[in-house]
C-alpha positions as CSV (number, residue, x, y, z in Angstrom):
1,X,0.0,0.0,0.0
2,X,1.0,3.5,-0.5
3,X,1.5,5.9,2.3
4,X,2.7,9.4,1.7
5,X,3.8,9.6,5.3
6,X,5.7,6.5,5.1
7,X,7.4,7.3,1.8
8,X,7.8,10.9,2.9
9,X,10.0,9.5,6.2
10,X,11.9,6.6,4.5
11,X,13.3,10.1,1.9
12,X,14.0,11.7,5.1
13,X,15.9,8.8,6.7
14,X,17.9,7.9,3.3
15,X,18.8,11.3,3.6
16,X,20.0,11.3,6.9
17,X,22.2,7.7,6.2
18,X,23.5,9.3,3.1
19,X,24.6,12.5,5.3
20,X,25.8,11.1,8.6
21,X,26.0,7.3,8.3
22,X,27.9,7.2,4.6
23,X,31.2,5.7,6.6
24,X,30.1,3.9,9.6
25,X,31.8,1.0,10.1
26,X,31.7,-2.1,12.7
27,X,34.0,-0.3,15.0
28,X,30.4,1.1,16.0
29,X,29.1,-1.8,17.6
30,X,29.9,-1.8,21.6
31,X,30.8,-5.3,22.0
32,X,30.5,-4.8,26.3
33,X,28.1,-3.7,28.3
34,X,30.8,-2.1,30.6
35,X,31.6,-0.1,27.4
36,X,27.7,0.8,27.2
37,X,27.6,2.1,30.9
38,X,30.6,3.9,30.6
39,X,30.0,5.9,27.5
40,X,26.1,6.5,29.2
41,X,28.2,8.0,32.2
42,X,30.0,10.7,30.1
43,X,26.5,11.6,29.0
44,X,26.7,10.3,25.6
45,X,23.6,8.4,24.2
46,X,23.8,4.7,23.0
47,X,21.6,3.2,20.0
48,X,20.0,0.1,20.7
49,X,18.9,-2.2,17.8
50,X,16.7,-5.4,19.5
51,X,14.7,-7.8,18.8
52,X,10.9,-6.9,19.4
53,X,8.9,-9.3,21.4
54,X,5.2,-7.9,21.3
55,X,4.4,-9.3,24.9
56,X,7.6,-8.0,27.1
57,X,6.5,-4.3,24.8
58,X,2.6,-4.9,25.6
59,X,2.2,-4.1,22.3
60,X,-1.5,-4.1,20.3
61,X,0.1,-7.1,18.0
62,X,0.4,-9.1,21.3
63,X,-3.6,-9.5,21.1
64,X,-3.5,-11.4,17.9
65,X,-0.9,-14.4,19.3
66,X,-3.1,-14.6,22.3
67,X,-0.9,-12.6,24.5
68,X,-3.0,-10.2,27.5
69,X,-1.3,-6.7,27.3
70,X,-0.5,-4.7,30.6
71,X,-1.8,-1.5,29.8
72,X,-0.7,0.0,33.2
73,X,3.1,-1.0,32.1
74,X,2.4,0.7,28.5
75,X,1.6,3.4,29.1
76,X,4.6,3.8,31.8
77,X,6.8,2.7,28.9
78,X,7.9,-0.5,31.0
79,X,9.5,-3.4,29.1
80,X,9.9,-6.5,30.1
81,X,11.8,-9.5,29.4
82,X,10.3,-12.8,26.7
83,X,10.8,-15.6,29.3
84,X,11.3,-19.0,27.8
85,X,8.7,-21.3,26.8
86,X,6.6,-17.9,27.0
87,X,3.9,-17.1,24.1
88,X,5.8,-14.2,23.7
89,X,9.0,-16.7,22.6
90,X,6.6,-18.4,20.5
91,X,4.7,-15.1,18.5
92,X,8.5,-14.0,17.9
93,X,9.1,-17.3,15.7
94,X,6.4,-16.7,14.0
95,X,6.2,-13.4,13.3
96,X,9.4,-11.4,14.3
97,X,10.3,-8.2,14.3
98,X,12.7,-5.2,15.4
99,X,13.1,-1.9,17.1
100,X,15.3,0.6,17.6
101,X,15.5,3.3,20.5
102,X,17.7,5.7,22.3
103,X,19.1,4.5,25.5
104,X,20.1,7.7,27.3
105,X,20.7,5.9,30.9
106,X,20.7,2.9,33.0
107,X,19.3,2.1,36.9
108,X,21.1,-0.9,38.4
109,X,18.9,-0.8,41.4
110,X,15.2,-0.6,39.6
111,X,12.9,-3.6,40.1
112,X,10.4,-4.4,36.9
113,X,8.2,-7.1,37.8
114,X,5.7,-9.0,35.0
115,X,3.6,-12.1,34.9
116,X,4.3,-13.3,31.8
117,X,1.9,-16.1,29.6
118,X,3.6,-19.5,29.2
119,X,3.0,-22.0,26.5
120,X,1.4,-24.6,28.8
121,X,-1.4,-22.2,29.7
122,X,0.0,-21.1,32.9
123,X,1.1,-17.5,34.4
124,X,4.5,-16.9,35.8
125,X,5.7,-14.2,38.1
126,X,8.5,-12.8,37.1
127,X,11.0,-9.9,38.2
128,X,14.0,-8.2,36.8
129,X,16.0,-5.9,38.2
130,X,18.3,-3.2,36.6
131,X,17.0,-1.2,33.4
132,X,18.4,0.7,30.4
133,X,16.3,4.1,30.2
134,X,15.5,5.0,26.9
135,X,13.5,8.0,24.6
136,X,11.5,5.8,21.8
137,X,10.5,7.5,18.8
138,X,6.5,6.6,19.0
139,X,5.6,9.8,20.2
140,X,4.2,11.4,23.3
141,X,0.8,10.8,23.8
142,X,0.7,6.9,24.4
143,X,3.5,4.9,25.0
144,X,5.2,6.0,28.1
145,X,3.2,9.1,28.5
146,X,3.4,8.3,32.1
147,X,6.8,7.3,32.4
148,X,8.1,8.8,35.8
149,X,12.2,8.3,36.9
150,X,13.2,9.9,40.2
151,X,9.3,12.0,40.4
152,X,9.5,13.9,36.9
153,X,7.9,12.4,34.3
154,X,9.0,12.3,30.5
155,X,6.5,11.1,27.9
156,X,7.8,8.9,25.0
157,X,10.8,7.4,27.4
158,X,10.6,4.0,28.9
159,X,12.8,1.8,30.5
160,X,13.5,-2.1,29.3
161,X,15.4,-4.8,31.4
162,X,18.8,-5.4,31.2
163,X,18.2,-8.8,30.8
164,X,16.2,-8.1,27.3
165,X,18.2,-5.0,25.7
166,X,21.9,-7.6,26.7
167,X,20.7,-10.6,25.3
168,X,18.4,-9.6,22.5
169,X,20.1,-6.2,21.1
170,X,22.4,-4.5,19.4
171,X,24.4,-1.8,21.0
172,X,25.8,0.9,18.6
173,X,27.8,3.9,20.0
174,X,26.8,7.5,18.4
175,X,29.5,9.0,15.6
176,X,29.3,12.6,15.9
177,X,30.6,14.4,13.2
């Protein structure tokens, strides 16, 4: 289907690649997460390319594979983690996908709980703690319009586990030219 806006923002984003990202090469990636904390702690931003599990996102597409959304943790921009043997897993075979957003800091101390859908029918109770904290590029008016850190709150950020954003992404440091 044709789209203006859509073919109006991929111009835009060609664009951009053509004009910043023309001679970007691996050295890029961020192989360690150390490296990731310490280039967030000289207040530099960090690009995060991961895997998108509909369920640990509560994402509208988690209704169609069966998966119960947490509205509360949407529109706080919480993200979870796609346990094992989870319907989440199991949508992502089947119908996988991928994000990309701005991590602009971390919380080693935060505490993000879920109860995530298993395959077997049952619910599990699950908790993660530490969290990448990051500005997504959804807007402002629905995911994480509540999103709070330390009492302020900043619509279109969220926060994602650790454990998701380490072992199902991509971290890419930011060239600045």
């Amino acid at each position: 289907m044709y789209d203006p806006e859509l073919q109006k923002a991929r111009v835009i984003a060609t664009l951009m690649q053509q004009k910043y990202l023309f001679n970007v090469s691996r050295t890029t990636f961020i192989q360690s997460f150390s490296k990731v904390t310490a280039i967030l702690d000289e207040g530099f931003p960090v690009l995060l390319d991961i895997d998108f599990y509909y369920g640990a996102w509560n994402h509208r597409k988690a209704l169609d594979y069966g998966i119960a959304r947490n509205m509360s943790q949407w529109y706080k921009g919480i993200v979870t983690y796609p346990e094992p043997n989870s319907l989440d897993k199991k949508a992502y075979l089947r119908d996988s996908a991928g994000h990309s957003v701005l991590i602009v800091g971390y919380d080693n101390t935060i505490v993000i709980t879920n109860r995530e859908q298993m395959v077997d029918g049952t619910t599990k109770e699950c908790s993660y703690t530490g969290a990448y904290i990051f500005k997504n590029s959804w807007g402002t008016e629905s995911f994480g319009v509540a999103f709070t850190y330390n009492g302020t709150v900043y619509p279109g950020y969220g926060m994602i586990t650790t454990k998701y954003a380490n072992q199902y992404g991509r971290f890419f440091q930011m060239i600045m030219y």
